[in-house]
N, C-alpha and C positions, 0 to 999 in steps of 0.2 A: 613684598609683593602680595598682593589679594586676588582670591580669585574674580571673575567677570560675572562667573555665577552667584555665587551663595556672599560674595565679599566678603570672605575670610581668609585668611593664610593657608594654602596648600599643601598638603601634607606631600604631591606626588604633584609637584606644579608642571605644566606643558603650556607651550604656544602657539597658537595658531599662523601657518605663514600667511594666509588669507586677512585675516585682522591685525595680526599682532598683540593680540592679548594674551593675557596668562589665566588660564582656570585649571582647577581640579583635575586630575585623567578621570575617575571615577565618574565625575558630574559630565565632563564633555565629550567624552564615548558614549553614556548615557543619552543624551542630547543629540550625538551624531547619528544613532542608532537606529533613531526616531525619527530624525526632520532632515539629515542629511545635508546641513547649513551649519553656518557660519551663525553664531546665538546675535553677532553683537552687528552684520555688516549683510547677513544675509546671503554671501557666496557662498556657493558648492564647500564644504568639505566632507574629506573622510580621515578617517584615524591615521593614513599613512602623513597627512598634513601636520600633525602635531608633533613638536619638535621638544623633547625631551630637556628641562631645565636644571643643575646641579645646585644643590645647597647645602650646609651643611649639617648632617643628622642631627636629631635631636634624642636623647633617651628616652624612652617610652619604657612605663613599666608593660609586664611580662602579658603577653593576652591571656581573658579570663577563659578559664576552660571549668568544664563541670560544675560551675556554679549558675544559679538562676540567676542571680545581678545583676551578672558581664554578658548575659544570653540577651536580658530587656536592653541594656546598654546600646548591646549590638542591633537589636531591633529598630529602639529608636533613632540611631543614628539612620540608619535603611529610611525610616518617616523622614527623616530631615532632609535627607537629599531629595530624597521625592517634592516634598515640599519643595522644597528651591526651588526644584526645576518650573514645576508648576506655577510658583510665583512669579517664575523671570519669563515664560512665556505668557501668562495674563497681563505683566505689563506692556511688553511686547505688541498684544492685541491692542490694549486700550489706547497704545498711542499710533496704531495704526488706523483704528476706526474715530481716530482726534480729528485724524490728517483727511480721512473720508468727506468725514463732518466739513468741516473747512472747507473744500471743493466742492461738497451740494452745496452748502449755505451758498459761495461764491458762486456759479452756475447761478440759481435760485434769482439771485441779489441779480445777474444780469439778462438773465432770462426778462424778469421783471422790467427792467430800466429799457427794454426792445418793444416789449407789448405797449408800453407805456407811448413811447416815440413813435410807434406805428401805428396808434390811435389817433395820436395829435395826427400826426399828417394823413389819416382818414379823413378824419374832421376837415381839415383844410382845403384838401381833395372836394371833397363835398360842397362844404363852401364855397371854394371855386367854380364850380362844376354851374351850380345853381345861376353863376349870374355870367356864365359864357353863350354867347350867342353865334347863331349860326350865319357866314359869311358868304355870297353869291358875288360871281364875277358876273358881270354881263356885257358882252361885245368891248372887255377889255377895263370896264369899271367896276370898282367894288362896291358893294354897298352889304350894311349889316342893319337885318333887324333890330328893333329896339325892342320887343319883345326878349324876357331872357328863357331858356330853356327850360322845357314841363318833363318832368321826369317823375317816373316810381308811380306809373297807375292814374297819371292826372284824367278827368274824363274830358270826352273828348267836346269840343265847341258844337256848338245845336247848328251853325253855318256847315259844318264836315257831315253830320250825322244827316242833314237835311238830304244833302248830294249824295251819299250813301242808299237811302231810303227811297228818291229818287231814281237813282241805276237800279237799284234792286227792282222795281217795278214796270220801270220800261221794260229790261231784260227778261223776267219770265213773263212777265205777258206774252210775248211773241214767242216763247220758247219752245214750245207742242207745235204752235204752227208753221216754224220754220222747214221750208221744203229746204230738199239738196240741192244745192246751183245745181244747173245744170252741166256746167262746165268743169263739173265736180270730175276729178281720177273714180276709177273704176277699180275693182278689186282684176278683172282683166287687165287694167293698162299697167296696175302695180306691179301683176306677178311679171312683168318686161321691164321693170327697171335694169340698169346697167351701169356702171360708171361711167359718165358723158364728159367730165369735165374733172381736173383738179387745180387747187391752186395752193402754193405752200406757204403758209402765214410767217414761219421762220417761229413761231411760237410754243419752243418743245415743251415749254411746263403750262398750256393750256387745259382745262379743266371741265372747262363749260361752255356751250352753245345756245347765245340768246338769239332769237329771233321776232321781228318786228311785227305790228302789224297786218302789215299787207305780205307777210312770208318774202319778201325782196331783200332783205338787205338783215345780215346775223354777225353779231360782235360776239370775239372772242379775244381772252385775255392771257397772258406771259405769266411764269412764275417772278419775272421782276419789275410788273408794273407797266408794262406795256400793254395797249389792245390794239386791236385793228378790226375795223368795219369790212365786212364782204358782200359787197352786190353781184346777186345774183345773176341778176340781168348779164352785167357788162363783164361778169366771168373774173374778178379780181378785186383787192382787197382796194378800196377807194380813199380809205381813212387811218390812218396808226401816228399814234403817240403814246408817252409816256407820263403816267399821271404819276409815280414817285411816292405811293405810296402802300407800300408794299407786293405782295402776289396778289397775283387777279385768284378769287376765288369762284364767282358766280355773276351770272349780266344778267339783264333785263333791260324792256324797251318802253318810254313812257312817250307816247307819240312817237316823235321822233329824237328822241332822247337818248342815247345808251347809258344807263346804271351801272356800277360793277358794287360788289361785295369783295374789299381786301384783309387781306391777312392783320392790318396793323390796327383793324376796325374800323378806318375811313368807309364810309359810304358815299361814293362820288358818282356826280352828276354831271354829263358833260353834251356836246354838241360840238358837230363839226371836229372835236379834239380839243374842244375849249374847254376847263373847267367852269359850271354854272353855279354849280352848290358842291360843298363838302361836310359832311354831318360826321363827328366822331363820337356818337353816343355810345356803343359798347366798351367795354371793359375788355376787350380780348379783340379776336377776330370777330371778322359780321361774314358767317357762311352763307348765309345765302339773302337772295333779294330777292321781292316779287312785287306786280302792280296792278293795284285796285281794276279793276274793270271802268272804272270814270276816267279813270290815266291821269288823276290828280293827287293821289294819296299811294306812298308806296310804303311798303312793308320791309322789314330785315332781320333778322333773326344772327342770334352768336354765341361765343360761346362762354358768355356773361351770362350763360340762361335767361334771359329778356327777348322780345321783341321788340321792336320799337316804330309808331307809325309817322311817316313825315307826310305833312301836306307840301306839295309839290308847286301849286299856288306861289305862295309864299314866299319859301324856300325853309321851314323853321318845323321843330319835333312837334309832336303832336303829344303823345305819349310813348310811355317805355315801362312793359309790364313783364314783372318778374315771374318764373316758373319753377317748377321744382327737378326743371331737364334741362340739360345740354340742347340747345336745339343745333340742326345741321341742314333743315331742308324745309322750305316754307313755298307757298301758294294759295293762292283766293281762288274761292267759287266764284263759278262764271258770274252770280247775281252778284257778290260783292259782301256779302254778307255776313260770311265765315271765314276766317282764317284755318288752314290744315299746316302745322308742324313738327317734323318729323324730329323722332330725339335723337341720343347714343346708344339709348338702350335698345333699341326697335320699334319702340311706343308714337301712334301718332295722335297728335290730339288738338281738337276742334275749340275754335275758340269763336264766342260771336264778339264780331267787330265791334258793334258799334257801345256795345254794352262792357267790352275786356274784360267778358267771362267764361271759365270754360265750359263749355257744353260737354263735350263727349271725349273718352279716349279710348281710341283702337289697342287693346293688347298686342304685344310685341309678337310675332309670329318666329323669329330668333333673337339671340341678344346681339346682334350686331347693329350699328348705327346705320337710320334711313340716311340714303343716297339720292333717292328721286319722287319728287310727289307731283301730279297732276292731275288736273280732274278736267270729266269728261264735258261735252259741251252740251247734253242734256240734265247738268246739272245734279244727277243721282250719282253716277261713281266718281269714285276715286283709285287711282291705280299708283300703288307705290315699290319702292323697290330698296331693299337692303344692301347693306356693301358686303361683299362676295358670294350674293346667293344668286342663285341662276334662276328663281322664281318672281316673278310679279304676281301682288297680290290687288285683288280689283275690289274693293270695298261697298257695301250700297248702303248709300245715304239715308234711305228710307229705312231700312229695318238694320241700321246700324252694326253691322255685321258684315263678313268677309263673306262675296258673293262666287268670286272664282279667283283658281291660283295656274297661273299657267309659267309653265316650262319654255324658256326659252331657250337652251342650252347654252348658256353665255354667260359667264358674270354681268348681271347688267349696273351698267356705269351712266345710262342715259332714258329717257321714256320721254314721248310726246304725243298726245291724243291729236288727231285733226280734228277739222273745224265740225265737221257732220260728228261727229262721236263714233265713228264707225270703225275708222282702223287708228291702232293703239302702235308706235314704230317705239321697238327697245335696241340698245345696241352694247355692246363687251368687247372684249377681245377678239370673242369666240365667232365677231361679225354682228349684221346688222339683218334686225327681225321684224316681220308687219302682220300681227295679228288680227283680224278682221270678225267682229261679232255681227251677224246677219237680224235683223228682228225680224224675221220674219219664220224662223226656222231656232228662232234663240240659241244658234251654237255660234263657236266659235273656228276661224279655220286659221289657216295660214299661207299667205298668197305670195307673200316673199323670204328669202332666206337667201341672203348674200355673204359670201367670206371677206370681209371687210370689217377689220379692226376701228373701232372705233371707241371713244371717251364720251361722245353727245352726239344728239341727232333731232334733227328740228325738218319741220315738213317747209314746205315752200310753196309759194302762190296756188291755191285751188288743190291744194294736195297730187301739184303735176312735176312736183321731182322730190326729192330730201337728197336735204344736207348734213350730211354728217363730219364731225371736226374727230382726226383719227391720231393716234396716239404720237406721234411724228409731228404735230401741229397742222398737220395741211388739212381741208377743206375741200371735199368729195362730193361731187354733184352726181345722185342718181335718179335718171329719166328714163322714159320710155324708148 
């Protein structure tokens, strides 16, 4: 028998019940004392484990005493065990850190063989991507561009940028001169609104309220894909279907057209509940949608950090320009001319259209992600709003800078300027708010304040009701 340790013959041999081997007592008390394991298997032991071996004595001459000889003798045997032991846990190490090595390498080696496979099929993605075109239904027939998809910053055609340049100029021209209809609400007739009318869309995972427009007629959308059209007028929802491709996140209206923005990144185009166009340019979801003031080119933003511009024309991308944000909340100036993008971080930031560059960016006023952007309709502000802050911040265009921060006491979840520029409707939980800035006295007051939960809130013909879409999905008509 040899020992496990030192692999020599034992003078006082034991066994381990845990392994089964024979070693030394000396060297594996030793061993036990220290590491509390088993040398050869690595289980628990302690000395009472070691089960005592017979063999037959051997004569040993007399131990030395009082000499120097038998004194080194004895020393070095004391080195020797020592040694051992040190030598059987360094190999120990080295084939534990063998065994290490082998499982990086292996990781390493498939990490590799992953990056590798998910490049190609980038590449392939890509490739694909470049020569898919975008498919319009029309009164029941298909038809696909033969043009194939502009992606990653293409500029835009001198035909778009024309009609761009065009809106831009008719629009402020008239902009200073424009009086108030006459038939305009009044900050008196406001502060009488009431709830006149509801109606319940059945749509609990709604999110957002577009509205058209002549203010008659606001889609709203299902966490699974459904919307439904509500006219005002006739007091009920007119229009619902199911487009199937994923949660409605955000509407818009291009003439008479409802847009939505989904979860799966479809951007659909529809009419009557017909599909017209479907564009799935983003990489993620498309949170939000907004449309040019020509009502021919519409915008989408997601969470691909891109934007992306379609002419409506047509039916086919225009471009698709990367950013260094999350975007989550997007809108055009009334001229057409600038894009306003809200991120994740709070940041919102100005883009000219027709150039897909950035002009300016609003520092974040918290870190939380924009929820609502609009701008007013004399073309200098902008009023936006973060998710779960009870403040709207009102921006001026001109000296690029935050011009007022007003309290509304509500998380606000919705904002909508009316057509005069004059009252600014936010709405939250906490109910539904109509802020009113006088020019004539430059302050600001507050002429409504109703408890009415709400998610979105959109004015209505001549600013003579709002509507607001309330966390229940129904659809709250407040009039005089």
């Amino acid at each position: 028998m040899l020992c496990a340790i030192s692999g020599e013959a034992p003078e006082h041999p034991v066994a381990s019940r845990k392994s089964g081997n024979v070693f030394e007592r000396r060297l594996i008390e030793a061993y036990v004392s220290e590491n509390g394991t088993d040398p050869v298997n690595g289980e628990e032991l302690s000395t009472d484990d070691l089960i005592d071996l017979k063999q037959s004595r051997l004569v040993k001459p007399r131990p030395p005493t009082l000499t120097s000889i038998p004194a080194l003798l004895s020393t070095f045997q004391n080195e020797w065990d020592a040694l051992i032991l040190e030598t059987f846990q360094l190999k120990q190490q080295l084939a534990e850190t063998r065994q290490e090595l082998s499982t990086a390498l292996y990781y390493n080696d498939s990490a590799q063989r992953v990056i590798a496979r998910l490049q190609k099929e980038r590449d392939e993605a890509r490739d694909a991507l470049s020569r898919v075109s975008v498919s319009a239904t029309t009164n029941g027939a298909s038809h696909t561009n033969g043009d194939a998809m502009q992606v990653d910053g293409q500029e835009l055609p001198q035909a778009v940028i024309a009609r761009m340049e065009e809106t831009q100029q008719k629009l402020s021209a008239t902009r200073r001169k424009r009086p108030v209809p006459k038939d305009w609400a009044t900050n008196d007739t406001i502060a009488t609104y009431e709830v006149k009318t509801t109606a319940d869309s059945q749509f609990t995972g709604a999110k957002s309220l577009a509205s058209d427009k002549t203010g008659d007629f606001f889609l709203c959308g299902d966490s699974d894909g459904a919307v439904g059209v509500y006219d005002l007028k006739a007091g009920a929802f007119t229009t619902r279907s199911n487009l199937k491709s994923g949660a409605i996140l955000h509407g818009a209206w291009a003439n008479d057209k409802p847009i939505v923005a989904t979860s799966s990144g479809a951007v659909v185009v529809t009419s009557e509940g017909t599909v017209q166009a479907k564009f799935t340019q983003h990489a993620g979801a498309a949170k939000a949608v907004a449309v040019h003031p020509s009502e021919d080119i519409l915008a989408s933003v997601g969470s691909d950090r891109s934007y992306v511009l379609y002419d409506l024309q047509d039916n086919k991308v225009l471009t698709q320009v990367f950013t260094d944000f999350v975007l989550t909340a997007v809108s055009f100036h009334p001229d057409g001319h600038l894009l306003a993008a809200g991120a994740t971080d709070g940041s919102i930031v100005l883009y000219d259209v027709k150039a897909a560059s950035l002009a300016h960016t609003f520092p974040p006023t918290t870190s939380a992600p924009i929820t609502g952007l609009t701008f007013s309709e004399n073309g200098t502000w902008l009023a936006a709003a973060t998710e779960g802050s009870k403040n709207v911040t009102i921006y001026d265009l001109r000296k690029l800078a935050a011009l007022k921060t007003l309290d509304v006491g509500t998380a606000v979840t919705g904002l909508s300027w009316d057509y005069t520029g004059q009252f600014l409707a936010a709405c939250g939980p906490g109910g539904v708010v109509v802020s009113e800035y006088t020019k004539k006295t430059k302050a600001w007051s507050e002429p409504l304040r109703k408890a009415l939960s709400a998610v979105d809130v959109k004015w209505g013909a001549n600013a003579q009701s709002l509507v607001a879409l309330t966390g229940d999905g129904a659809v709250s008509v407040l009039g005089a």
